[in-house]
N, C-alpha and C positions, 0 to 999 in steps of 0.2 A: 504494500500500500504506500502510495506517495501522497504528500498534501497536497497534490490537484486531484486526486481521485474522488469520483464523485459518491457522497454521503445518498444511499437510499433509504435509511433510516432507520438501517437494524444496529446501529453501532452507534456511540458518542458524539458529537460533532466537535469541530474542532476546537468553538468556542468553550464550550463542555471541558472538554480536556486542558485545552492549557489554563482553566479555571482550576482543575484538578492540581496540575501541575503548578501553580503558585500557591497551593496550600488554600487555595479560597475554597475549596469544596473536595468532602473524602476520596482519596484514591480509591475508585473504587471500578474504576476501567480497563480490562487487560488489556485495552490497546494504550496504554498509558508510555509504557517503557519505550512502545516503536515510536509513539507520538514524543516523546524528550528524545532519543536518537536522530529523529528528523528534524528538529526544531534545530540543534546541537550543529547539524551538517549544512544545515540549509544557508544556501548564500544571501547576504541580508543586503540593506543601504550602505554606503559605506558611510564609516563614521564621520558627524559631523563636524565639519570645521570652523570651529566658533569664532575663529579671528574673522572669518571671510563672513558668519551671519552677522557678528557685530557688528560688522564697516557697512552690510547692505540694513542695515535698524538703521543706524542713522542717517542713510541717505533717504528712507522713509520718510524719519521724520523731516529734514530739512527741505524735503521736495512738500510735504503738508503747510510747511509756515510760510511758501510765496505765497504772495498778491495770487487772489481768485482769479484777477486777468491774464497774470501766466498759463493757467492752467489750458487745458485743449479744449474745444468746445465738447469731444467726447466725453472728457472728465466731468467738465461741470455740469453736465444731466444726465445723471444713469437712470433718471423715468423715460418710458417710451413715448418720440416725439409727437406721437398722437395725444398720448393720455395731457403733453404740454399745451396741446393746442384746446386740448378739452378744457383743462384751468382756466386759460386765455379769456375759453367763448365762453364759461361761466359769470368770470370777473364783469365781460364786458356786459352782458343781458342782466345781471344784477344792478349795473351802475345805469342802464338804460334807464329799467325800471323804478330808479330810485328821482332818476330823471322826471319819470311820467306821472311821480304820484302827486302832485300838484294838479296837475289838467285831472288825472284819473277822480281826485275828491273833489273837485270845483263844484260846489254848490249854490244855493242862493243864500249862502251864509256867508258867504267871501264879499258879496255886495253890501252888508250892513255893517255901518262902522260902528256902530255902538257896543258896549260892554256885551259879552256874550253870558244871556242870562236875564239882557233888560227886557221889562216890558211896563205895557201901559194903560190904565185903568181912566177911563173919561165917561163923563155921561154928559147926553142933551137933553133940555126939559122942553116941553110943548108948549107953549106961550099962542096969543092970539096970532103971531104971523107966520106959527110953525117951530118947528124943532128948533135951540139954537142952545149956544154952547153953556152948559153949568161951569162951575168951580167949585172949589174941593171950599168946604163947610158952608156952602150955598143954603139960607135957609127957607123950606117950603113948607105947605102945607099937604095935609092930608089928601088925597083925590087928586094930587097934582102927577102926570105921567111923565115919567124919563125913559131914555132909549140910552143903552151901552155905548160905547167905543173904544175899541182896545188896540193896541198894540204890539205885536207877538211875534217877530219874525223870524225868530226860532225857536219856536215852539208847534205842538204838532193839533193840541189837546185844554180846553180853558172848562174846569167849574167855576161857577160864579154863585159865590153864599153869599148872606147877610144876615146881620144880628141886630133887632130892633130895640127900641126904649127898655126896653122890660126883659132883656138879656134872650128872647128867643129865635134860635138859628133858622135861617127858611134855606133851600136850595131852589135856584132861580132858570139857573141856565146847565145842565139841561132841565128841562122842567121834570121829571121822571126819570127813574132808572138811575143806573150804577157809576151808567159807563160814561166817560167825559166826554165832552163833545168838540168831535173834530173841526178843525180851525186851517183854515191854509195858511202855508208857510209865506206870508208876502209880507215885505218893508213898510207899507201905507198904511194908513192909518183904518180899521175894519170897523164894522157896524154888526152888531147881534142882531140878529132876525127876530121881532117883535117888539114890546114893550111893557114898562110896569107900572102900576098903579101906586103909588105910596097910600098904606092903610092909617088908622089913624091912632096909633099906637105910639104913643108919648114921648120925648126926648128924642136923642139923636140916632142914626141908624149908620150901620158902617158896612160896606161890602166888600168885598175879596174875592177877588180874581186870584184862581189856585192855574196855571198852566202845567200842563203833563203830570199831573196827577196821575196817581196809580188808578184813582177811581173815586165817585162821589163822598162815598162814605169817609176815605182817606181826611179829602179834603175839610168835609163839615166836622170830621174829628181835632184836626187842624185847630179850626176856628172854633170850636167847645171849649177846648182844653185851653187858649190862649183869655178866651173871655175870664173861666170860672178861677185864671189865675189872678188875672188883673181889669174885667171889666172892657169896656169899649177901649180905652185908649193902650191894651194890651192886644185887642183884635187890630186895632191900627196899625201897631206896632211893628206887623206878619208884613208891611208893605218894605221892611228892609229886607227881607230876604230874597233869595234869586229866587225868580219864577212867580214871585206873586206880588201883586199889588192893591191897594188898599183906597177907598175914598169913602168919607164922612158927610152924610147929610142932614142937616138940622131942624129941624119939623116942630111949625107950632100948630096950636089949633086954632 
């Protein structure tokens, strides 16, 4: 048996063996003795000449610490020039896209200069010549009719509550139901579809314009919780925060 002959699997392998043969695992192979006789004979590497690997170590290293622009263009990319051009066309479709995302979000939000978040609560009262413009602590009487106008250019969704003399909440617009009532997204100044009657319920009356509310109930929870903390001039109060606005009218008999 020579160690090119081929192992069919009835005997040790030769890894096997010369594990035997350094004492890593029991002698326990008769083909053990021919396997160190062959090992003993066999022509190996010759031996290493360390003067000649140490002079090529260091040419290693010193050919590593040039300038990357010495180097060949082979060296300096051992990825396949495909897979470079792939990086390439990534980097570039990513910066395009970062390019586009301005025109991609361009909404009609981009046209309103105002703080994002403003909006606006107005009413007109009905007078002998017709509708014309109120102000904020305008005082009226009972049976007098005002019409909304609001201001929302980003917003999607407006309740409209109010809390009269005698501390109770009414929901106005929508008149029924949960759900807030949709509003379009425009700059100009809008008008609510319909109009109210002021009852004759004593002292002053405050309403609030809630925008994108989650839903009516939300809203009128809103303005409960801000009255029974501090009364009317705590429901006024709701007109500093984003999304809603607030107007006080003063009603004698």
């Amino acid at each position: 048996m020579t160690l090119l002959d081929v192992n069919d699997g009835s005997r040790p392998s030769r890894l096997e063996l010369g594990r035997q043969l350094t004492g890593e695992l029991p002698e326990t192979a008769p083909e053990l003795s021919d396997f160190q006789a062959q090992v003993e004979t066999a022509q190996g590497l010759p031996a290493f000449d360390w003067e000649i690997l140490s002079s090529r170590a260091a040419q290693i290293q010193e050919d590593s610490a040039e300038p990357d622009s010495l180097s060949s263009p082979m060296d300096a990319s051992a990825e396949p020039w495909w897979r470079r051009w792939q990086s390439w066309g990534l980097a570039l479709a990513f910066a395009v896209a970062l390019i586009g995302l301005p025109a991609l979000y361009q909404t009609p939000e981009a046209t309103y200069t105002g703080v994002k978040g403003d909006v606006e609560l107005r009413f007109l009262v009905d007078g002998p010549e017709g509708f014309a413009s109120g102000s904020e602590g305008q005082v009226l009487k009972p049976g007098d009719r005002i019409q909304f106008t609001y201001r929302a250019p980003l917003q999607q969704s407006i309740v409209l509550v109010g809390v009269d003399g005698t501390g109770q909440s009414a929901q106005y617009w929508p008149e029924t139901g949960d759900v807030p009532l949709s509003i379009a997204r425009d700059n100009g100044l809008q008008l609510l579809s319909g109009s109210l009657e002021l009852d004759d319920a004593p002292g002053p009356e405050v309403f609030v314009a809630v925008f994108g509310a989650g839903s009516v109930g939300e809203a009128l929870e809103l303005v409960e919780d801000a009255y029974a903390e501090g009364g009317h001039e705590a429901v006024q109060a709701l007109g500093t925060l984003s999304g809603v606005d607030t107007l006080r009218i003063e009603k004698v008999r």
